[in-house]
C-alpha positions as CSV (number, residue, x, y, z in Angstrom):
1,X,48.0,243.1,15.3
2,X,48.7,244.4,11.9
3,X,52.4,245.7,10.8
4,X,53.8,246.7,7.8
5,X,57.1,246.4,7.2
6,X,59.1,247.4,4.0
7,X,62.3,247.4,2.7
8,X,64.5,249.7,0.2
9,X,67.3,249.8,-1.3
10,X,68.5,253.5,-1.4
11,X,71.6,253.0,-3.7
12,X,73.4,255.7,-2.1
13,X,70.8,258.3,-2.8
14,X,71.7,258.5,-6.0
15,X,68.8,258.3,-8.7
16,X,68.2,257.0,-11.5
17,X,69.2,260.7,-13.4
18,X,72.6,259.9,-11.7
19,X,71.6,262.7,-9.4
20,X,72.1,262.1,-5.4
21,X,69.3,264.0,-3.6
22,X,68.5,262.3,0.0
23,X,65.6,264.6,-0.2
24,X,63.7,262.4,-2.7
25,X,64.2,259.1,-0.1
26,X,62.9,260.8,2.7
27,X,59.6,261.8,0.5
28,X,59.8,258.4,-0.6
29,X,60.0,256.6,2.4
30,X,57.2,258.7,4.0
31,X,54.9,257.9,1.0
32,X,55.3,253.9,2.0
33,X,53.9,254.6,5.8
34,X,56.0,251.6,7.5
35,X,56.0,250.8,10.8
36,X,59.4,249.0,10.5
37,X,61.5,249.8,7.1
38,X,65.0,247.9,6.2
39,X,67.1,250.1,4.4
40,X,70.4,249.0,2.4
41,X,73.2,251.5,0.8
42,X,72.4,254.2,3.5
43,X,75.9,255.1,3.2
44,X,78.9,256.0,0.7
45,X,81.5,253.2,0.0
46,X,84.6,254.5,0.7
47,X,85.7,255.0,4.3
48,X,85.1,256.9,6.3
49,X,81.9,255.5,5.1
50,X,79.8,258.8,5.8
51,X,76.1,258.5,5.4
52,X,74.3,259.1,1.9
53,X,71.1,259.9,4.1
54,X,71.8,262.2,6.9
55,X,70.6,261.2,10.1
56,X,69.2,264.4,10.9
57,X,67.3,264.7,7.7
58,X,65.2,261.4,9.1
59,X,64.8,262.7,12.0
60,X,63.6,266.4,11.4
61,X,61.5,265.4,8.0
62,X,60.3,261.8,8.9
63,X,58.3,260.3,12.4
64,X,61.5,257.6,12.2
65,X,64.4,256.9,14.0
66,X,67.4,254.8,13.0
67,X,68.6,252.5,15.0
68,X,72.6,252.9,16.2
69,X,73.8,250.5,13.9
70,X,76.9,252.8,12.8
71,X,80.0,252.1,13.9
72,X,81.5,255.8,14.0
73,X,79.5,259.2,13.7
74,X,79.9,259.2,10.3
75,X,77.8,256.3,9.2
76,X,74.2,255.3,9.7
77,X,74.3,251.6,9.0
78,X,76.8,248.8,8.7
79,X,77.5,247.3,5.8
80,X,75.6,250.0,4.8
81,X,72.1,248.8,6.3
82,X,70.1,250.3,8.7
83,X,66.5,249.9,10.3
84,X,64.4,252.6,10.8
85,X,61.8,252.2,13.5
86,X,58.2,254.8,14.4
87,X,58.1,256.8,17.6
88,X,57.1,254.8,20.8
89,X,58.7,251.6,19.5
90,X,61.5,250.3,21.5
91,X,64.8,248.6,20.1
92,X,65.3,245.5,22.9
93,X,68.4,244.5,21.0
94,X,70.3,245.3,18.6
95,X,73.0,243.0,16.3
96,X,75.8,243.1,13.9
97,X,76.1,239.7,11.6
98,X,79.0,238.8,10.0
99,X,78.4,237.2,6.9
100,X,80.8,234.7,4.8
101,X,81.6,235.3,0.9
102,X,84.0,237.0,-1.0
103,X,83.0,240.7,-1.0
104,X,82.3,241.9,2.5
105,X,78.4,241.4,3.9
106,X,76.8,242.0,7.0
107,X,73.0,241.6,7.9
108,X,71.6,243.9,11.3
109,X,69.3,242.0,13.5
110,X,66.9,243.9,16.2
111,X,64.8,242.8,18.6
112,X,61.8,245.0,18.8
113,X,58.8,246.1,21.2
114,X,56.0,248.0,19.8
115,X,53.5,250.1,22.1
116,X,51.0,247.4,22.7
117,X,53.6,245.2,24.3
118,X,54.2,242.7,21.1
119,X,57.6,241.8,19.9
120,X,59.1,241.2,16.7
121,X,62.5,240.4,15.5
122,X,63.6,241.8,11.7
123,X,66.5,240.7,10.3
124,X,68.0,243.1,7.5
125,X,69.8,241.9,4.5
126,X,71.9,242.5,2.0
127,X,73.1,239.6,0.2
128,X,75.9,239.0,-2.0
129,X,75.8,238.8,-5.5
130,X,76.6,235.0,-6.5
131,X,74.2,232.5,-5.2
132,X,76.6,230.6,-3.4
133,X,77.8,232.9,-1.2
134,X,74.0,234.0,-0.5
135,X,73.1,230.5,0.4
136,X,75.9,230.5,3.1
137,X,75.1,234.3,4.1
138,X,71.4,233.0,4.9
139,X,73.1,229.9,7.1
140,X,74.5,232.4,9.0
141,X,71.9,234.3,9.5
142,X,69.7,231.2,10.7
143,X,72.9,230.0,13.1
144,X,72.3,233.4,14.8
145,X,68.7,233.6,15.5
146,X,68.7,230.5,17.6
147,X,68.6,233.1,21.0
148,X,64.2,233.4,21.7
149,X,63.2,230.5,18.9
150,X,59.8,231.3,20.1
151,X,60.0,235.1,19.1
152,X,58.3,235.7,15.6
153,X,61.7,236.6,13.4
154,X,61.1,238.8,9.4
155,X,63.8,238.6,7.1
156,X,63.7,241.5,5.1
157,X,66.0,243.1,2.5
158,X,68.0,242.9,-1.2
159,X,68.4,239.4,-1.4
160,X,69.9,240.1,-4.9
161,X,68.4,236.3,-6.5
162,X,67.2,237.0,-9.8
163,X,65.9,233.3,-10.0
164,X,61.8,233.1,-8.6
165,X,62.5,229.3,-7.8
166,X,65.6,228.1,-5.2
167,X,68.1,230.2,-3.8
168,X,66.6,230.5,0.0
169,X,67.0,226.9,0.7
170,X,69.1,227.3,4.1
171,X,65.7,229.1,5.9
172,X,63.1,227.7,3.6
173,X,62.2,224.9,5.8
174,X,61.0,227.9,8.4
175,X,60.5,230.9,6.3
176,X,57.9,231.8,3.9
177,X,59.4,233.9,1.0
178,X,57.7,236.5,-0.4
179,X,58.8,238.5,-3.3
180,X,56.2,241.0,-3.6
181,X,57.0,242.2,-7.3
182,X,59.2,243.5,-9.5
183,X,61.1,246.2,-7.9
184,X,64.5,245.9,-9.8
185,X,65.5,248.1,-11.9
186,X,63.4,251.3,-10.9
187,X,62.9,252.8,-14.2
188,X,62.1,249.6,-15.8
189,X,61.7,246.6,-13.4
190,X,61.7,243.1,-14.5
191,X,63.3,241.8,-11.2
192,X,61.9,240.5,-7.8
193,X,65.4,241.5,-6.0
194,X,64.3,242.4,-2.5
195,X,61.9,239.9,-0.5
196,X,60.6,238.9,3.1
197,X,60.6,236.2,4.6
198,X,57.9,235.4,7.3
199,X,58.6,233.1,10.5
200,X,55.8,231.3,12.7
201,X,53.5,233.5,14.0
202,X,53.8,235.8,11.1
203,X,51.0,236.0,8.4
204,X,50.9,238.0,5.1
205,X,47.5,239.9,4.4
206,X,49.2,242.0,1.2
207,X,51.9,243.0,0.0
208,X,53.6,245.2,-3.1
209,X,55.5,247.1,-4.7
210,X,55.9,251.1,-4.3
211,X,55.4,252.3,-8.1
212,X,55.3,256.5,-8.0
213,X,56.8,258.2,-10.0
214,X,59.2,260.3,-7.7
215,X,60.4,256.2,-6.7
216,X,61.0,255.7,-10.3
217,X,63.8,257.9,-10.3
218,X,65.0,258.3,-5.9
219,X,66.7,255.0,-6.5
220,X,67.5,252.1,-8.9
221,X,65.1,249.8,-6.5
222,X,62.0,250.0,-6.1
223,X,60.8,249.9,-2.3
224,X,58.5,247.0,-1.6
225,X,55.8,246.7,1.6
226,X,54.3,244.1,3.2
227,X,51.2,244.1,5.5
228,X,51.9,241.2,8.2
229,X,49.5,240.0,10.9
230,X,51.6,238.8,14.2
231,X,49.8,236.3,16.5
232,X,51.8,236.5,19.4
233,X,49.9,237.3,22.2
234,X,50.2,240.6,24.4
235,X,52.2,239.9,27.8
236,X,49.8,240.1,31.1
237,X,50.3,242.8,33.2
């Protein structure tokens, strides 16, 4: 089965013209054509943390849905992630992680089950900027996928390491980074921020880095895409 998942960090909705206009990310995200997308800074900082991308914008101009994530009305993610799922794909679970360091993190976790009967787990990130607070965010993240071992598990998300050697060392022993490209900072990228990571049973076939125009000035990231092949078989009836 063939899936592609994405990620992208919408920075509030505010562009690169210093302009916020959730109207661009929604034409944005429709141009990538994900099946599952991870999305970081859906929301404003302060509390009460009210989204940056309305949640009835997504659902009148997209064919997503974002998972319940949000802890009041007023936001969409937490930690200001969400994932945002197609139509006829079922959330099994959902999770909030609580992540270590000194500025507050979370990562979302969901359990999914797509039309044909498959399952996949994606794991959302946003991790911190000094690298050793991201190496214990990603312990913490492993610690809480040991429920279903056997279910194939994405990480997917700003992982915020600059460096294209080290800095994933707590999941590298099961994970398969992946930075697609450069996708940091929009209007001039010379970054690989935001990465997946592939479990067993999960297979790259492509992957890159969404480079229009209108993306070049939606955000400061770049969204990135990755076409994955999962092996796990479909459950007799």
């Amino acid at each position: 089965m063939g899936l592609r998942l994405a990620s992208y960090n919408v920075h509030k909705c505010v562009g690169t013209d210093r302009k916020r206009d959730p109207g661009r990310i929604v034409d944005v995200l429709n141009s990538v054509s994900a099946d599952v997308m991870a999305l970081q800074e859906v929301d404003r900082r302060m509390p009460p943390r009210p989204a940056a991308l309305p949640r009835e914008m997504i659902e009148r101009d997209t064919d997503y849905a974002a998972l319940p994530f949000g802890l009041t009305e007023e936001s969409l993610g937490w930690h200001g992630q969400t994932l945002l799922t197609r139509t006829g794909t079922e959330a099994l679970a959902i999770k909030r992680i609580e992540l270590p360091g000194l500025e507050p993190r979370g990562a979302i976790m969901a359990e999914l089950a797509f039309p044909d009967g498959r399952e996949l787990r994606v794991v959302g990130v946003h991790l911190g900027l000094i690298r050793r607070y991201r190496l214990m965010q990603l312990s913490a993240i492993r610690a809480a996928l040991s429920r279903r071992r056997d279910l194939p598990t994405v990480i997917i998300g700003d992982f915020n390491e600059w460096s294209t050697h080290g800095g994933v060392d707590p999941i590298a022993d099961t994970f398969r980074i992946h930075a697609p490209g450069h996708s940091f900072h929009a209007n001039r990228p010379v970054a690989a921020l935001d990465r997946v990571a592939l479990g067993r049973g999960l297979h790259l076939r492509d992957a890159g880095v969404v480079d229009i125009p209108l993306a070049r000035i939606a955000s400061d990231h770049l969204p990135i895409w990755a076409d994955v092949r999962l092996d796990t078989p479909v459950p007799a009836d």
